[in-house]
N, C-alpha and C positions, 0 to 999 in steps of 0.2 A: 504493500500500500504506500509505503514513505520510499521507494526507488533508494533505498541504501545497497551497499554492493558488500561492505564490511561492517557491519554494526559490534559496536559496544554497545551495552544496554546496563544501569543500574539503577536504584531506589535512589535518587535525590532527598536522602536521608542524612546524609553527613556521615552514613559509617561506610557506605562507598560497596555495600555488596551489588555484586555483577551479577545479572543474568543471563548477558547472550555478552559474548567471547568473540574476537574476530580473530581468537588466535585457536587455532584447530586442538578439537581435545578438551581445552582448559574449563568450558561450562556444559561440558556433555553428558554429565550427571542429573541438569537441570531439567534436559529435554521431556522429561516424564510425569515434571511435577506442574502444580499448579498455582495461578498467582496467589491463591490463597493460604500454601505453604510456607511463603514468603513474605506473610503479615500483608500482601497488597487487598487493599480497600478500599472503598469508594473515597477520594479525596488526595487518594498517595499521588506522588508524583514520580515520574520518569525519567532520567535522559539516557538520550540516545546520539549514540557520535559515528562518526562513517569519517575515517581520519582521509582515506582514500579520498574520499570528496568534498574535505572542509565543510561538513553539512555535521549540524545537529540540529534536535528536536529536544520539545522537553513536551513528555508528555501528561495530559493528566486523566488519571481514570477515573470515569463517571457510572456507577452501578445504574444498570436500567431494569425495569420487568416487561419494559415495552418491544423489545425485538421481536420482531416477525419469527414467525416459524423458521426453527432450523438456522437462524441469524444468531452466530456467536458472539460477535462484536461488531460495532460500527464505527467507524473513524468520521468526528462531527471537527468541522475546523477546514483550514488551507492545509491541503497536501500539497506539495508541488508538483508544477506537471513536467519539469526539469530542473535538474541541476547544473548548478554554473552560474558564470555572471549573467546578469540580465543583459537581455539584448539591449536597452539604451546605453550602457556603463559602456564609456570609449575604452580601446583598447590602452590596456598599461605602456608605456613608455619604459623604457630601459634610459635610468638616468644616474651617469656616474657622478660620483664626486659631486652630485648635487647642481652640477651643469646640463642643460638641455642645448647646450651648442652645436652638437650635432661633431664633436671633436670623438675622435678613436683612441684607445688607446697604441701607443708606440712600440711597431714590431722590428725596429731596428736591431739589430746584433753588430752593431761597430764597437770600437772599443774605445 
């Protein structure tokens, strides 16, 4: 749903436990359990980081009894429908030393 390619995921709790891992292995104990194993309830909050794509999320979870048949969860909010700079944000500049003069650095080897 949030187009992450690497997610960390943890309880924005302050004690920092992880439940999705984007390092292979490390939360694959988790996969079985549920967020209720892990004190989440309606109000708890999320973040989520996708370091691959300079993207997070902070999510918050809302308990409902209103889901449609067979509807586990609903994502209510802006998903994005891409990631990346947005299309208006000019392209970055490569600027040395704080100059835009359009000067190179010196490939001479004289001595």
């Amino acid at each position: 749903k949030f187009a992450m390619v690497a997610p960390d995921v943890q309880i924005d709790d302050g004690k920092g436990t992880i439940l999705i891992s984007s390092e292979e292995g490390e939360t694959e104990a988790n996969n079985h359990r549920k967020l209720s194993d892990f004190a989440i309830r309606n109000g708890t909050r999320l973040q989520a980081d996708d370091f691959l794509q300079d993207y997070t999320l902070l999510i918050n979870v809302l308990h409902s009894e209103d889901l449609e048949k067979d509807v586990e969860f609903e994502v209510v909010g802006d998903a994005p429908e891409r990631i990346g700079p947005k299309p208006s944000e000019p392209p970055s500049q490569n600027i040395s030393n704080g100059s835009d003069d359009g000067a190179q650095p010196s490939t001479s080897t004289g001595k």
